[in-house]
LODO-510072 format. One record per residue: x, y, z of N, C-alpha, C in turn; residue number from 1. Coordinates in Angstrom, 1 decimal, decimal comma. Layout:
REM residues N
    n.c1    n.c2    n.c3   ca.c1   ca.c2   ca.c3    c.c1    c.c2    c.c3  num
       X       Y       Z       X       Y       Z       X       Y       Z  NUM
...
***
This chain:
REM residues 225
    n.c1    n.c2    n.c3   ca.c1   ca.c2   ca.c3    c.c1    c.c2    c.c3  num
   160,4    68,8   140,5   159,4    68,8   139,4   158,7    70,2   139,3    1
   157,7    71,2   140,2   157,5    72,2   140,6   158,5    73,1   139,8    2
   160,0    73,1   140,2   160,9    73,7   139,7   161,1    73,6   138,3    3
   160,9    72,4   137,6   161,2    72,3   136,5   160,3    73,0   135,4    4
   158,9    73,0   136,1   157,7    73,8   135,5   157,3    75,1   136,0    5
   158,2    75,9   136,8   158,1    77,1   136,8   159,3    77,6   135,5    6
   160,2    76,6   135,5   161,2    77,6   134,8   161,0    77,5   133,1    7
   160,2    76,3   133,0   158,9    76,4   131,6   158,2    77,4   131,3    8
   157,8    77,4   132,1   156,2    78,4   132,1   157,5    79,9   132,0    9
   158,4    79,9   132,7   158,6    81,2   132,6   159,8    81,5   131,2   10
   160,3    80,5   131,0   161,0    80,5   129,2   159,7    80,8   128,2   11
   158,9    80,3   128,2   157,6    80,8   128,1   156,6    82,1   128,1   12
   157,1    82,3   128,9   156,4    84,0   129,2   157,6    85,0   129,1   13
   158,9    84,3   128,7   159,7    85,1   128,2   159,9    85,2   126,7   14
   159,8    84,5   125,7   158,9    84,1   124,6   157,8    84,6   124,0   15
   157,1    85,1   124,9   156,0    85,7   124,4   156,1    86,8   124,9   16
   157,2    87,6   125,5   157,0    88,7   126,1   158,5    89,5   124,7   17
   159,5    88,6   124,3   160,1    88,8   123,2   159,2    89,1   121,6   18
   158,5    88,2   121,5   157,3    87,9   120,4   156,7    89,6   120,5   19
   155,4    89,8   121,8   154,7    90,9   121,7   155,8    92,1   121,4   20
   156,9    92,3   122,2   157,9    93,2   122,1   158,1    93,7   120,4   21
   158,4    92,5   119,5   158,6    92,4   118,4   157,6    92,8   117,3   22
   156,7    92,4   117,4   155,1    92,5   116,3   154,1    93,3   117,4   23
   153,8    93,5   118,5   152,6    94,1   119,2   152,3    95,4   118,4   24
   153,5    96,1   118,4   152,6    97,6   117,9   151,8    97,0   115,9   25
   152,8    96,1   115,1   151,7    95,7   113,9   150,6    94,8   114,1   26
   150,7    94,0   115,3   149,6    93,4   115,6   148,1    94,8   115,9   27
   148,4    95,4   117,0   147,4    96,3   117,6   147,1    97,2   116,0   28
   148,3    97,6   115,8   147,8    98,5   114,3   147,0    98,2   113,1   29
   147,3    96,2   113,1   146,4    95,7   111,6   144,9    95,8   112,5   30
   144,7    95,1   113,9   143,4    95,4   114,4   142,9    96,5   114,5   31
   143,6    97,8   114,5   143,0    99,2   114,2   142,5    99,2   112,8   32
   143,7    98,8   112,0   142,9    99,2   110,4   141,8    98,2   110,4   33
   141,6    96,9   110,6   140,4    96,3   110,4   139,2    96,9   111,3   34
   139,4    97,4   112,4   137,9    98,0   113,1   137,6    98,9   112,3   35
   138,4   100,0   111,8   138,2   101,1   110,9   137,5   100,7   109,8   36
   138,1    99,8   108,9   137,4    99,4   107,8   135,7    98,8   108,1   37
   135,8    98,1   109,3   134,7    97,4   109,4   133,7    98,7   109,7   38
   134,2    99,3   110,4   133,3   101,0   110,9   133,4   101,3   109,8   39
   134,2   101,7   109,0   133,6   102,6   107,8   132,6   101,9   106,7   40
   132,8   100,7   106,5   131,9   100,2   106,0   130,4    99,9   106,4   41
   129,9    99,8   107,9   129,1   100,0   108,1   128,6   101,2   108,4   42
   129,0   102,7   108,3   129,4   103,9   108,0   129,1   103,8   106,9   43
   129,3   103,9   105,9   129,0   104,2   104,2   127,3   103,7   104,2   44
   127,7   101,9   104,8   126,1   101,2   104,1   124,5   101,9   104,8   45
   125,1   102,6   105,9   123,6   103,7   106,9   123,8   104,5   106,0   46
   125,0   105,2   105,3   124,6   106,3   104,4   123,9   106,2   103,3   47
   124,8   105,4   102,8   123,7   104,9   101,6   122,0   104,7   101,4   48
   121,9   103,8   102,9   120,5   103,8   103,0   119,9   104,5   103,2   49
   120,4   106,0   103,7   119,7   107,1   104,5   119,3   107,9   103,4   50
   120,3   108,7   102,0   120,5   108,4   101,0   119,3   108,1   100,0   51
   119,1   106,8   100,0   118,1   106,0    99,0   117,0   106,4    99,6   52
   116,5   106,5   101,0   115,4   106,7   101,5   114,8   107,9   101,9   53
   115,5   108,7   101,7   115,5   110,7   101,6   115,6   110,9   100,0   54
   115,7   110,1    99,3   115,8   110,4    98,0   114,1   109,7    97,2   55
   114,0   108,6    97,9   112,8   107,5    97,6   111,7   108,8    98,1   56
   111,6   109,1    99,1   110,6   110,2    99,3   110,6   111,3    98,4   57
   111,5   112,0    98,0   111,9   113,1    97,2   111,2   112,7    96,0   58
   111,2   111,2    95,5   110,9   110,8    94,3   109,3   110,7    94,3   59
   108,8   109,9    94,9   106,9   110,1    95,5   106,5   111,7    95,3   60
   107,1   112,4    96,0   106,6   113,8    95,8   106,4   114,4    94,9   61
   107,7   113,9    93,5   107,8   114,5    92,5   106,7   113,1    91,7   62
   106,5   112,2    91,7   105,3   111,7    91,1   103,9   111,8    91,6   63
   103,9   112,3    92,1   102,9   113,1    93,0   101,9   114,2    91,6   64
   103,3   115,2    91,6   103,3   116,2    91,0   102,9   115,8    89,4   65
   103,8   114,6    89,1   103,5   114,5    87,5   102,6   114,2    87,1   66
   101,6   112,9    88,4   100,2   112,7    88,3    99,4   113,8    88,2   67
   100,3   115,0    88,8    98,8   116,1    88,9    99,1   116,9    87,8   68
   100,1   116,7    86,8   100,2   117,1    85,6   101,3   119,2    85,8   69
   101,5   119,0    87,1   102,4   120,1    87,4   104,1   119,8    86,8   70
   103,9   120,7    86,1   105,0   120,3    85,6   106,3   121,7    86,5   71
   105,8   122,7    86,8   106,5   123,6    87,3   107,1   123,1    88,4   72
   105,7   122,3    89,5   106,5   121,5    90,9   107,5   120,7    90,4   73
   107,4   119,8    89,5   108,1   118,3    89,2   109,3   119,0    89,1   74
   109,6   120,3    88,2   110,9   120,2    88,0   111,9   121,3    89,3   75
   111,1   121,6    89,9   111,3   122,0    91,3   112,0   121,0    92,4   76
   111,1   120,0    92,3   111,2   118,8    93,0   112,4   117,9    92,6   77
   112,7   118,0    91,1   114,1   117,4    90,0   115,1   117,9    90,7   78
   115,3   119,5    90,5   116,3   120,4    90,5   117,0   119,7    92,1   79
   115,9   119,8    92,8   116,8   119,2    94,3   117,1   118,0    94,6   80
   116,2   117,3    94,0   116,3   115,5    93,9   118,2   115,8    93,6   81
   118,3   116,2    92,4   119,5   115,6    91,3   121,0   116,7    92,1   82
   120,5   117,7    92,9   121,6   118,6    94,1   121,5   117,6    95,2   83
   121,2   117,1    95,5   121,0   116,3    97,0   121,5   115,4    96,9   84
   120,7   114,6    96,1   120,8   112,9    96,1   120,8   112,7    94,5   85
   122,6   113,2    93,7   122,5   112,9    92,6   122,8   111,5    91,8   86
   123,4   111,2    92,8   124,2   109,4    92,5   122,9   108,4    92,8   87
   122,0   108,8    93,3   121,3   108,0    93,2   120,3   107,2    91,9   88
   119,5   106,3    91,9   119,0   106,2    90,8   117,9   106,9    90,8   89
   116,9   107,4    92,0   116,0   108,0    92,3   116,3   109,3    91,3   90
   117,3   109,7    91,3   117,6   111,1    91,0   117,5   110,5    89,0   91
   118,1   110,1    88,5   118,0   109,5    87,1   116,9   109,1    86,9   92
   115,5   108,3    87,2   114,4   108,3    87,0   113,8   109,5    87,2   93
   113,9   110,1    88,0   113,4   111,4    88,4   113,2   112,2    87,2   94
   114,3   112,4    86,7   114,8   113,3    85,7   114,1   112,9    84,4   95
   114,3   111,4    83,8   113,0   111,1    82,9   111,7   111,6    83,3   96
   111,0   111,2    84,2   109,3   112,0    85,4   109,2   113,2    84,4   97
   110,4   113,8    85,2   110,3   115,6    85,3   110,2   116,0    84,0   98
   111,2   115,2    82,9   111,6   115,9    82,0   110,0   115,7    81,1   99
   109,6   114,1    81,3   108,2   113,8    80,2   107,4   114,8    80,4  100
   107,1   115,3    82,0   106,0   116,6    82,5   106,1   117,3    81,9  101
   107,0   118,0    81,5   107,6   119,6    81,1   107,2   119,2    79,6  102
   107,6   118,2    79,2   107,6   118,0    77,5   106,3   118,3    77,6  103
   105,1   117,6    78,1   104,3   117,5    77,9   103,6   119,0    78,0  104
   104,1   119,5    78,8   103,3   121,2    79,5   104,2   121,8    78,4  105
   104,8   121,5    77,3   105,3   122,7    76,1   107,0   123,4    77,1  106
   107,1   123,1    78,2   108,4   123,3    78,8   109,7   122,8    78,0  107
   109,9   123,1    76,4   110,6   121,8    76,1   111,9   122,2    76,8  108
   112,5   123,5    76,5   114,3   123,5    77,3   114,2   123,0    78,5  109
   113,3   122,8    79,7   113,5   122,4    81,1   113,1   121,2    80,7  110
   112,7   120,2    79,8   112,6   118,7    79,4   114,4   118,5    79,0  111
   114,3   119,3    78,0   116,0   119,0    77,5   117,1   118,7    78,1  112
   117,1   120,1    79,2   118,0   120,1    80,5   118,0   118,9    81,1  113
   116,7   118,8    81,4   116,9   117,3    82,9   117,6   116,3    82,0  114
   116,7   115,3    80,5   117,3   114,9    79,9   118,8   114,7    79,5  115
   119,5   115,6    79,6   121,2   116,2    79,1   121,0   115,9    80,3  116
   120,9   116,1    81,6   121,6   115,9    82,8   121,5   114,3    83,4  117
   120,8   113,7    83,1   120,6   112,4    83,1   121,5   111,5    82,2  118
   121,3   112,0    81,2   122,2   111,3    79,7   123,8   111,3    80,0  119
   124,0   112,6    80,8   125,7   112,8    81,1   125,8   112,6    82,5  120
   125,1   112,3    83,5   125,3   111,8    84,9   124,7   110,3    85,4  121
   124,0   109,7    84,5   123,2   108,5    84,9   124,4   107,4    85,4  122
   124,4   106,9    86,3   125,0   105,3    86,5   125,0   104,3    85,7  123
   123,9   104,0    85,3   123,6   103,0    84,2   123,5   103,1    83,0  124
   123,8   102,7    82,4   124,3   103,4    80,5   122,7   103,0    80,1  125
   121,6   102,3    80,5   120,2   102,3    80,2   119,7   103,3    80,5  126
   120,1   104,1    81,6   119,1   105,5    81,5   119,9   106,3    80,9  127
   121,1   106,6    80,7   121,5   107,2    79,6   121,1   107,3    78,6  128
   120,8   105,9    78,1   120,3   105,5    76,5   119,0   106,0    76,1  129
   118,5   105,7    77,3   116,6   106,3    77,4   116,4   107,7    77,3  130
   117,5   108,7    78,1   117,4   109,9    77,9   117,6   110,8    76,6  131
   119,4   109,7    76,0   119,3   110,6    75,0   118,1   110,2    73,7  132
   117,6   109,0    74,0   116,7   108,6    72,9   115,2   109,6    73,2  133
   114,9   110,1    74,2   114,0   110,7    74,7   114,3   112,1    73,8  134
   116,1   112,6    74,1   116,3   113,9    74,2   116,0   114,1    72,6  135
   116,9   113,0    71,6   117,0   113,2    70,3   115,5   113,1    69,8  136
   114,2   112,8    70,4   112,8   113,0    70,1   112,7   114,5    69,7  137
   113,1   115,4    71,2   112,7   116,6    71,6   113,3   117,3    70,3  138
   114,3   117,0    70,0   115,7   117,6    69,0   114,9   117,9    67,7  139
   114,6   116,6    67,4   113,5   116,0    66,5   113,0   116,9    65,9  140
   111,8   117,2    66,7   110,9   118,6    66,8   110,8   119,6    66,3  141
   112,4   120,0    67,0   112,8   121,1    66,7   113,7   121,3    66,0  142
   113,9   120,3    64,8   114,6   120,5    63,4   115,6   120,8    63,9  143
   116,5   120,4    65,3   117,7   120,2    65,0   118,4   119,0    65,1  144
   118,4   118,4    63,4   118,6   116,9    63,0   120,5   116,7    63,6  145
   121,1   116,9    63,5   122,5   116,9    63,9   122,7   116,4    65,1  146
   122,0   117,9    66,0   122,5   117,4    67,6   121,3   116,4    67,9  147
   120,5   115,7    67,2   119,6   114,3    67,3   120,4   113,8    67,3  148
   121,0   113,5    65,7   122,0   112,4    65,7   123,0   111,7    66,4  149
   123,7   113,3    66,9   124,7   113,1    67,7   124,2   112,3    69,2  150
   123,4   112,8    69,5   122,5   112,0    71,0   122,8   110,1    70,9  151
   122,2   110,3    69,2   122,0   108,8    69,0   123,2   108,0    68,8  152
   124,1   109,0    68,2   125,0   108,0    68,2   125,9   107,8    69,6  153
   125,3   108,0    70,8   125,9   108,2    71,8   125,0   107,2    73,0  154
   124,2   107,0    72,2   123,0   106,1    73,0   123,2   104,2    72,6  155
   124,1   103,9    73,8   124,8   102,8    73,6   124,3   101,9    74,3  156
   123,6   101,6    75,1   122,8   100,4    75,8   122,9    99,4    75,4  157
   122,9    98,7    75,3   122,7    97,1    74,8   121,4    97,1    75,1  158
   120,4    96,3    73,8   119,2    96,2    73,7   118,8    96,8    73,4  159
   119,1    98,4    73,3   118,6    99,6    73,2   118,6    99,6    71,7  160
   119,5    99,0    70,7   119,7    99,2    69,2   118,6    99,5    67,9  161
   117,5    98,9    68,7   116,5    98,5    67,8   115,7    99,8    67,5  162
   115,6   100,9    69,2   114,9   102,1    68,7   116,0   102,8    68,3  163
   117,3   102,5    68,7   118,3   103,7    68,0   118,4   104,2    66,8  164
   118,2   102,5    66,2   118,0   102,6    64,4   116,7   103,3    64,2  165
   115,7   103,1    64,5   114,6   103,2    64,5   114,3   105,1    64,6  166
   114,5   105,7    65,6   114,7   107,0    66,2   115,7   107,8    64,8  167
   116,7   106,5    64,4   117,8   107,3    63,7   116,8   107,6    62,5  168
   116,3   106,4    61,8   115,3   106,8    60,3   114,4   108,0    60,5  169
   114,2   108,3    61,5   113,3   109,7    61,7   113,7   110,8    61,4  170
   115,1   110,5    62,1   115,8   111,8    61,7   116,4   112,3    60,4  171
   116,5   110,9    60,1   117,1   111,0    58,2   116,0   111,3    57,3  172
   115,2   110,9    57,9   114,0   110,7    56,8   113,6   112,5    56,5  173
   113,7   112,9    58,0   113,1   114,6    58,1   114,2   115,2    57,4  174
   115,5   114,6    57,4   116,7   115,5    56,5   116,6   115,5    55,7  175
   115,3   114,5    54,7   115,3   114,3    53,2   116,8   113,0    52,9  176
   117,3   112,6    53,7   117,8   111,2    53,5   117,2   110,2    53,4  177
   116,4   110,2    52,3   115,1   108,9    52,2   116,1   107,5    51,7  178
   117,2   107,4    51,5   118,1   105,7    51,3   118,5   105,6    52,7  179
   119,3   106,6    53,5   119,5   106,1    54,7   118,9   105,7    55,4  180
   117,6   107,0    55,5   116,7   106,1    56,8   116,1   104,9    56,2  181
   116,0   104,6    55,3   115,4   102,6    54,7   116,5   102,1    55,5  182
   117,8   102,4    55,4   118,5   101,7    55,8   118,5   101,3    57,2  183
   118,3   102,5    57,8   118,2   102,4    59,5   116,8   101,7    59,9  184
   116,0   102,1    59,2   114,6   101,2    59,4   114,7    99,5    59,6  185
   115,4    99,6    57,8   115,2    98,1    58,3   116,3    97,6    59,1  186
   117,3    98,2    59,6   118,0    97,7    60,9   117,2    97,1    61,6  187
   116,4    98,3    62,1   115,6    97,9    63,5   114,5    96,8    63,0  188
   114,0    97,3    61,9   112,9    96,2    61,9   113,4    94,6    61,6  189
   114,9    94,6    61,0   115,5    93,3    61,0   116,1    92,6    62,5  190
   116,4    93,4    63,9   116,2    93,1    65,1   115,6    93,5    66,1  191
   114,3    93,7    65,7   113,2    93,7    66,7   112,2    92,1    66,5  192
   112,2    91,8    67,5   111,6    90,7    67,6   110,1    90,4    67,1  193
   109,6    89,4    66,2   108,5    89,9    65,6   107,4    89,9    66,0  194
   107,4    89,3    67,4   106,2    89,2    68,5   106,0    90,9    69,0  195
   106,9    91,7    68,5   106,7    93,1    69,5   106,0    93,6    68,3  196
   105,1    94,4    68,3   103,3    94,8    68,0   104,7    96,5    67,7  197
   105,3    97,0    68,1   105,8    97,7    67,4   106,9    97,8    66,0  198
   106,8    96,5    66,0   107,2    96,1    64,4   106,9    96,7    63,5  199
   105,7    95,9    63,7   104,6    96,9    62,9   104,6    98,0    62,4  200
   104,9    98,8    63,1   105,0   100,5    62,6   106,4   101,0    62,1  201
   107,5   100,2    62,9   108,6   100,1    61,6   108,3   100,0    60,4  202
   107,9    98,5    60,3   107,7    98,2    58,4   106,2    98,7    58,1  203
   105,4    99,6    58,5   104,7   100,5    58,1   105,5   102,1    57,4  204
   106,8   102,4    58,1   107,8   103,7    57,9   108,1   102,8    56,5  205
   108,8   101,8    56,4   109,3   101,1    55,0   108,1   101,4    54,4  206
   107,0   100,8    54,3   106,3   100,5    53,6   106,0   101,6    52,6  207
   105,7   102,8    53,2   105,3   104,2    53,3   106,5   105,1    51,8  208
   108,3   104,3    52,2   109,3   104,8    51,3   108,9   104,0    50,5  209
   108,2   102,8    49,8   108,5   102,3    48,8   109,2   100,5    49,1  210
   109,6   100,6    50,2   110,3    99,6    50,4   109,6    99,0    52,0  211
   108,9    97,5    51,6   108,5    97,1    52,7   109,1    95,7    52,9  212
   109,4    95,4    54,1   110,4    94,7    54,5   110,5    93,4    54,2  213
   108,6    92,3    54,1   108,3    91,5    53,9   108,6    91,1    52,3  214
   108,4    92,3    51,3   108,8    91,8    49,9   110,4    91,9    50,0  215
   111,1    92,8    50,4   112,6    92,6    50,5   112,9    91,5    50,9  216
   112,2    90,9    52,3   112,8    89,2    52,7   112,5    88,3    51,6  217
   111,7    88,2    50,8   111,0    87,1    50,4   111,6    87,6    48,3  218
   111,9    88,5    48,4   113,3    88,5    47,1   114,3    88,0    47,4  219
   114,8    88,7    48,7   116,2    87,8    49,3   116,1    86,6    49,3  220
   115,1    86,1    49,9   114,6    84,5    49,6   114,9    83,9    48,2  221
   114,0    84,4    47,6   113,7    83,6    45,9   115,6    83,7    45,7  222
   116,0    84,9    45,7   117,1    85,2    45,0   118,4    83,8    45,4  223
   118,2    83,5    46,4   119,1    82,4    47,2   118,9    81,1    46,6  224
   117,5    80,9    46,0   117,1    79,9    45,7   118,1    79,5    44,3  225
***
């Protein structure tokens, strides 16, 4: 009996000694690529954090600055935010901060820049949309209605539609396109929600061309009747 179960056990251990012979080196090699993966992944996710929280401070500093109305620090503070830690989102708010500072201190080309660098680097197509809608303000200004437009027709967000139209009638209006911008106006003021208090100042811009929105609905009305 003894006999019968050694020569088991060892058909057995010869069995598995054919097996490892066969698959061991893909066996040991898939558990190398999985430790690797598992290390690099937790490898990336400390970078990341390290990352967001070298950048989260970077960002404090530069609101620091905006509160103190330094607009020269902020964009000191931008320029390395957006070299360092550009992928971050820190770095894309940042660059809104920096850019509103500067607008505000008459800096408009170092507002524009960050802006443009935000609008063409942001992760999220919302801060994209915010920047060029910010940038086509600045454009605005400075009577150059084109590259506004262009911004705006580039400023694609979802949600975002209501100032695009809205932003867009400004621009038309200043071209002396007084049909179009009604037309862009009452875009916006036909999907902006009528609880939002900046309604208002849409169908104030109508009102202003001759065309206010509440007598256009309420013709459309009769007219249906």
């Amino acid at each position: 009996m003894a006999t019968h179960l050694d020569l088991e056990e060892q058909e057995q251990l010869d069995a598995v000694k054919r097996f490892w012979k066969r698959f061991g080196n893909l066996i040991v090699g898939l558990l190398i690529a999985v430790l690797a993966c598992f290390s690099a992944w937790n490898g990336w996710n400390w970078w990341q954090r390290d990352q967001a929280a070298k950048a989260g401070a970077m960002f404090d500093e530069l609101d620091r600055a905006a509160q103190a109305r330094d607009a020269d620090k902020a964009g000191r503070i931008f320029s390395d935010l957006k070299d360092r830690y550009g992928r971050t989102s820190f770095a894309q708010q940042g660059g809104l901060l920096s850019a509103r500072v500067q607008a505000e201190a008459g800096q408009t080309d170092a507002a524009k820049a960050a802006l443009e660098w935000v609008g063409a680097n942001a992760a999220e197509t919302e801060y994209q949309t915010i920047a060029k809608l910010r940038l086509a303000g600045l454009l605005l200004d400075a009577k150059q209605y084109e590259e506004a437009l262009k911004q705006l027709d580039s400023a694609t967000a979802e949600g975002f539609d209501t100032l695009v139209q809205d932003r867009r009638g400004d621009v038309l209006f200043a071209q002396g396109k007084t049909d179009e911008a009604k037309t862009a106006y009452k875009k916006a003021w036909q999907a902006m929600d009528p609880k939002i208090e900046y309604r208002r100042l849409i169908e104030a811009k109508l009102t202003s061309l001759g065309s206010p929105p509440e007598a256009a609905s309420a013709a459309s009305a009769g007219a249906s009747k």
